[in-house]
N, C-alpha and C positions, 0 to 999 in steps of 0.2 A: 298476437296470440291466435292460435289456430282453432277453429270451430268446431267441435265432436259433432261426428256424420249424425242425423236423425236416424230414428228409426224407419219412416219413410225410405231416406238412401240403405240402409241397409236391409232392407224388403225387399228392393227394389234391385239391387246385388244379388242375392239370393234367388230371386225370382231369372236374372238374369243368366244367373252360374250353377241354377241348376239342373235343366237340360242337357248342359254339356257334360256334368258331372254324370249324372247317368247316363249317357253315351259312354262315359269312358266304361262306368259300371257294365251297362249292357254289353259291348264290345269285349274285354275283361274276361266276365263270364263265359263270353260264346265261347271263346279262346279256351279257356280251361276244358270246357265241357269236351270243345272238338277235338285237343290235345287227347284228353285219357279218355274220350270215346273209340279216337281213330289207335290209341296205342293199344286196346284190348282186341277190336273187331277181327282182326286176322287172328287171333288164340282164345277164340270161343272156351274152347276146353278148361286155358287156363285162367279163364274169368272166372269161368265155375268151378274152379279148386280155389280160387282166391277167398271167394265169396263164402263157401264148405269151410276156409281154415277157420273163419270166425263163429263157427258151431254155435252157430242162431239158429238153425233150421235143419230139419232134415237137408240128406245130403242131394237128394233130386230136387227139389223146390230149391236149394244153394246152385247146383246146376244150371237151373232152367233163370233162374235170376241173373246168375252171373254171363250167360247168352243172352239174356234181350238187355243188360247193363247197358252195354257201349251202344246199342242200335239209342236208347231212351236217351244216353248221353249226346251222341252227336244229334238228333233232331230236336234236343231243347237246345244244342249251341247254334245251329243251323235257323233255327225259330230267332233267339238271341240277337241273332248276327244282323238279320233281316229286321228285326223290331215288329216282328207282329206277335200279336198276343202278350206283349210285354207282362205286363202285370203277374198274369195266368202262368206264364213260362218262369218266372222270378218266382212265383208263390209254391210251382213243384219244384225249383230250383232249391229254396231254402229248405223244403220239405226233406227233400233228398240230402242235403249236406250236415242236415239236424239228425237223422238216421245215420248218415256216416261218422259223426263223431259219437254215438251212444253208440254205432259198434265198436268202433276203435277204442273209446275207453272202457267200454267193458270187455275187452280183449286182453285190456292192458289189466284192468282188476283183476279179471280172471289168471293173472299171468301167462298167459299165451304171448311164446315169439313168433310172431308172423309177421310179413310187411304185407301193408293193408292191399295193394293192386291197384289201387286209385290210378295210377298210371302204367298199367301194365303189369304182367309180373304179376307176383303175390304170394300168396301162400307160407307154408310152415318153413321160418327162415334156418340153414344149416346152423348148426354146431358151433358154438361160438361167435355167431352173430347175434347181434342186438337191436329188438326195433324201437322205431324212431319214432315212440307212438305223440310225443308232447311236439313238437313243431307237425305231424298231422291233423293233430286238436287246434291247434294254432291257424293253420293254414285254412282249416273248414270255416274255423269262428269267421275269420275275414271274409271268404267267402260268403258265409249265409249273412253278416251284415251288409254286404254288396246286393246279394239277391234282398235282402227286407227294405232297401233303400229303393229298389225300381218296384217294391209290392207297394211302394209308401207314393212314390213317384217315378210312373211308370214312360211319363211324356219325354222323349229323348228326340234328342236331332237325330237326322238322315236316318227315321225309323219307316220302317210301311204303315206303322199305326196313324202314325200323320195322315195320310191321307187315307187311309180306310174309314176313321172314329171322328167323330165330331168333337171338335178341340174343346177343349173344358177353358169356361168362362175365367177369362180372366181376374 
């Protein structure tokens, strides 16, 4: 008969599998961020009509948001990427993706068709299209549990914070 692992060994699995797992987390993230930072940067404009479609805010403050988007997105996936700051970059990460899905679904309450622009694009969708506001809500949920797992446990392999921070006591 076979032995059930202690708690010990599985402490001690965890302890071992969870750096890695945030690596994949941290890496993950950077990718997302770099993806729909680099698909906005070249259509400034059209960040800020994206951003306007979801009539949160006046339409120059939806403007001026939707231009500094992609710059704030690619330097927290560039941060990500690198592992410094972990924790801090994870903690505006979820901040931000928590904000993206209470716009999205009050877009979707509000009945407005628009696709959100999270990756380009955006804005007030034509005539007979339909957005796709429920695998949006989906895709962030995963998201911001990915960033609250590096806010939770920020120590990841092949990070800069390794060797910037004083490792935490085992």
């Amino acid at each position: 008969m076979k032995a059930r692992p202690t708690l010990v060994s599985n402490t001690y699995r965890w302890a071992t599998a969870r750096p890695w797992l945030g690596t994949i987390a941290r890496v993950g993230l950077a990718a997302v961020w770099l993806i729909a930072g680099g698909a906005k940067v070249g259509d400034l404009a059209g960040s800020g009509r994206a951003v306007a479609a979801f009539k949160l805010m006046p339409a120059d403050a939806a403007r001026f948001v939707g231009a500094a988007l992609p710059f704030i997105e690619i330097a927290l996936g560039l941060l990500l990427l690198l592992g410094l700051a972990t924790r801090l970059v994870a903690a505006i990460s979820a901040v931000l993706f928590a904000v993206y899905i209470v716009g999205i679904a009050s877009a979707w309450a509000r009945g407005l068709s628009i696709d959100c622009g999270c990756f380009g694009g955006g804005g007030q969708l034509a005539t007979g299209q339909h957005p796709n506001y429920g695998p949006d809500i989906i895709r962030d949920l995963g998201l911001l549990v990915l960033a609250g797992f590096l806010v939770v446990w920020p120590r990841t392999r092949l990070a800069v914070d390794k060797w910037l921070l004083v490792e935490e006591a085992a």
